[in-house]
C-alpha positions as CSV (number, residue, x, y, z in Angstrom):
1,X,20.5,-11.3,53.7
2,X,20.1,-7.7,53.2
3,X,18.6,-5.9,50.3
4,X,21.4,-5.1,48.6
5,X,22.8,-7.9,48.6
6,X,19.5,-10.3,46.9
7,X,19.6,-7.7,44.1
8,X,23.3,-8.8,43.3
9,X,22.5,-12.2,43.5
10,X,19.9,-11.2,41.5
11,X,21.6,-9.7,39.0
12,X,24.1,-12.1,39.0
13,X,21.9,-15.0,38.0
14,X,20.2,-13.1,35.4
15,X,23.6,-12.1,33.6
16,X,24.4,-16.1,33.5
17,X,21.2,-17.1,32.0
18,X,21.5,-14.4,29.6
19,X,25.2,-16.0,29.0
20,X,23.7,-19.2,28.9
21,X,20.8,-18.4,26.3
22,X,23.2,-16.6,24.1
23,X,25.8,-19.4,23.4
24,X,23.0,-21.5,22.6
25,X,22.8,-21.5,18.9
26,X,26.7,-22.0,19.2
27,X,25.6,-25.0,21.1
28,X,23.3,-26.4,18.8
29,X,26.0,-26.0,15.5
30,X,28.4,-27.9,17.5
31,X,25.3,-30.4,18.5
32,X,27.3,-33.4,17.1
33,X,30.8,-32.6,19.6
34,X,28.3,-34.4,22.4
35,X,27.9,-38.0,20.8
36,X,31.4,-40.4,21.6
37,X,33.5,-37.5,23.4
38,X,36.2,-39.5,23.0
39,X,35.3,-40.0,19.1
40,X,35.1,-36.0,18.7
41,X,38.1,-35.3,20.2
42,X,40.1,-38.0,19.5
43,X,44.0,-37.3,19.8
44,X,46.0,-36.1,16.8
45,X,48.0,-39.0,15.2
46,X,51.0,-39.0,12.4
47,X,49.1,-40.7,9.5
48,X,51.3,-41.1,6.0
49,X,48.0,-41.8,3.8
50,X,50.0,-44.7,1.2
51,X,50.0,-43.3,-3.0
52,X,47.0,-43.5,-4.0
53,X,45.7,-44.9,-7.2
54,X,43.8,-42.4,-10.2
55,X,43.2,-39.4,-10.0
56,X,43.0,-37.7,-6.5
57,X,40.8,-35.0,-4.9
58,X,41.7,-33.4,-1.9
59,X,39.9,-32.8,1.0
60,X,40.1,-30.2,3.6
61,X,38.1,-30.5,6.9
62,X,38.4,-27.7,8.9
63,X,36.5,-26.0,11.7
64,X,37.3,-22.5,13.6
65,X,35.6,-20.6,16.6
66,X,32.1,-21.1,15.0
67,X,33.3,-21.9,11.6
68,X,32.8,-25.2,9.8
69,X,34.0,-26.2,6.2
70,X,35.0,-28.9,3.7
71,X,36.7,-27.8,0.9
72,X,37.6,-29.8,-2.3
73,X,40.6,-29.5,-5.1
74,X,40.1,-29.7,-7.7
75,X,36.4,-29.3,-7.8
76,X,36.0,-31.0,-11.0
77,X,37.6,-34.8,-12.0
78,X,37.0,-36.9,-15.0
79,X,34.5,-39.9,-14.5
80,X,35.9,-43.2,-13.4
81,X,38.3,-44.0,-10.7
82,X,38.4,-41.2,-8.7
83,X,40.4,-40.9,-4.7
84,X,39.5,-38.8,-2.1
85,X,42.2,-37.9,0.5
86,X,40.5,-36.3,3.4
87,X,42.7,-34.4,6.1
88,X,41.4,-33.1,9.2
89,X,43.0,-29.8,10.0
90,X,40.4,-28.9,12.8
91,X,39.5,-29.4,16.2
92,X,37.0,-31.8,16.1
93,X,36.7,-35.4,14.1
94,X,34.9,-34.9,10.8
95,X,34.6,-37.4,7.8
96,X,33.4,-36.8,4.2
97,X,30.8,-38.8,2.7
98,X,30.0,-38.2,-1.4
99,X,26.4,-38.0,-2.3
100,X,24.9,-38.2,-5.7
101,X,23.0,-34.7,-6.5
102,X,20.2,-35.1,-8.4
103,X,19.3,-32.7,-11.4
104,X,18.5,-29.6,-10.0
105,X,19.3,-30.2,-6.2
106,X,22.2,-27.7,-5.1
107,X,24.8,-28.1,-2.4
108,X,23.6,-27.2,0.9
109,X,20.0,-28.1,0.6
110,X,19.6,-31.6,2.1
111,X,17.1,-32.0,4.4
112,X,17.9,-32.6,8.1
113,X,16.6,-35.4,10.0
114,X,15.8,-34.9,13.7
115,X,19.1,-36.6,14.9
116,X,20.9,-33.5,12.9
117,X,22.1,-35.1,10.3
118,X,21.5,-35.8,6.5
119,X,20.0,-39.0,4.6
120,X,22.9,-41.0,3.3
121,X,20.4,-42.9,1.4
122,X,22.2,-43.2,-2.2
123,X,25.9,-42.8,-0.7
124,X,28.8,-44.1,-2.7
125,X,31.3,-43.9,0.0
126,X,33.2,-42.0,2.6
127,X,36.6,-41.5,3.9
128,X,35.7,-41.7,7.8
129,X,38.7,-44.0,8.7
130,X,41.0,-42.4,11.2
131,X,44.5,-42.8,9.6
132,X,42.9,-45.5,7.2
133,X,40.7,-46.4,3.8
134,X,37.0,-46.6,3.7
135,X,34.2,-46.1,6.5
136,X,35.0,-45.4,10.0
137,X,34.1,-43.6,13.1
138,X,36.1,-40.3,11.8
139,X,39.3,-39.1,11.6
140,X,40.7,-37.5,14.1
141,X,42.2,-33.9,14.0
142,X,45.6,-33.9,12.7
143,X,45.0,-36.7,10.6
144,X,43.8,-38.1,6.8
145,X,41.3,-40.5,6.3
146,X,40.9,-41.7,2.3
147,X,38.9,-43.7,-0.1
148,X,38.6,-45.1,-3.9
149,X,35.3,-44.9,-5.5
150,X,34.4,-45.3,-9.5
151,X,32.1,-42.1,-10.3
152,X,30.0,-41.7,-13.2
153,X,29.4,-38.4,-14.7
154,X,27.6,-36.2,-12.7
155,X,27.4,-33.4,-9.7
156,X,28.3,-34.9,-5.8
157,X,27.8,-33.5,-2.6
158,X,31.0,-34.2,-0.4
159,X,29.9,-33.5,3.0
160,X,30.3,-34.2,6.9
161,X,27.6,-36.0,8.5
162,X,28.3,-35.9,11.7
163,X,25.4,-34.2,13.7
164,X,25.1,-30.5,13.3
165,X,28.4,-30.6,10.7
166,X,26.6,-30.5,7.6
167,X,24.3,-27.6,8.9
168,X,27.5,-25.5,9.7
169,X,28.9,-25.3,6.4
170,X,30.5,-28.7,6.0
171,X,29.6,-29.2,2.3
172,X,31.4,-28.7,-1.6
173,X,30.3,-30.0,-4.7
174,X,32.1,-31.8,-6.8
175,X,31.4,-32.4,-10.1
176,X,32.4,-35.0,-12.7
177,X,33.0,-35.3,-15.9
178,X,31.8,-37.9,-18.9
């Protein structure tokens, strides 16, 4: 090999570790796409969610290029019996799991564990079901997942635990009233 040519190989392999370095902090956002490809990126499905009971809160799952984010509406409910209907207009499977926020905690400000994910220590449900009530292993883009849970007065922390999700942005408060 001539001269030349070892300085474009060179080059060439120090532009694609430079590549490769650089979409690593993309890489770790999206660290919870790797677990259960098949899970992640399930196929879209036509899901009807049935009429659900009380009053119902809606909830948007959404990610974008880099972006992640869960959006509620409305933001505040009046205690009791309460629905969450979670639709998954991204790319990826999400879920949304409601947390109790203690006095003074805020949104955003869990601590993550090493497996890049939240505690769900004091949970008091989820919609996780692809196309279905209750816990499951996440719904699928395209589709609704929903739950009903009786909630006392307080402020919640609706997020997506999937690994990496809740770091991205996948997080809203919701607060309820006495």
């Amino acid at each position: 090999m001539r001269l030349h040519d070892v300085r474009l190989v060179g080059t060439a392999a120090a532009a694609m570790l430079a590549a490769t370095v650089a979409g690593a902090p993309a890489a770790e956002a999206r660290q919870g796409q790797v677990q259960g490809q098949a899970q992640q990126q399930a196929q879209a499905q036509e899901c009807t969610p049935p009429p659900l009971p009380s009053q119902v809160v809606d909830v948007t799952l959404t990610d974008s290029g880099n972006t992640m984010r869960l959006t509620v509406k409305p933001a505040k409910v009046k205690a009791g019996q309460v629905s969450l209907l979670a639709r998954n207009t991204g790319t990826f499977a999400h879920e949304a799991v409601v947390l109790p926020l203690a006095q003074g905690q805020t949104v955003g400000r869990r601590p993550i564990g090493s497996d890049s994910r939240a505690s769900e220590t004091g949970s008091v449900g989820e919609a996780s079901k692809n196309c279905g009530k209750g816990e499951g292993e996440g719904i699928a883009p395209g589709s609704a997942g929903w739950t009903t849970l009786t909630l006392r007065p307080g402020k919640y922390e609706v997020i997506c635990n999937f690994p990496g999700h809740y770091a991205a942005g996948m997080r809203a408060e919701l607060d309820v009233t006495g």
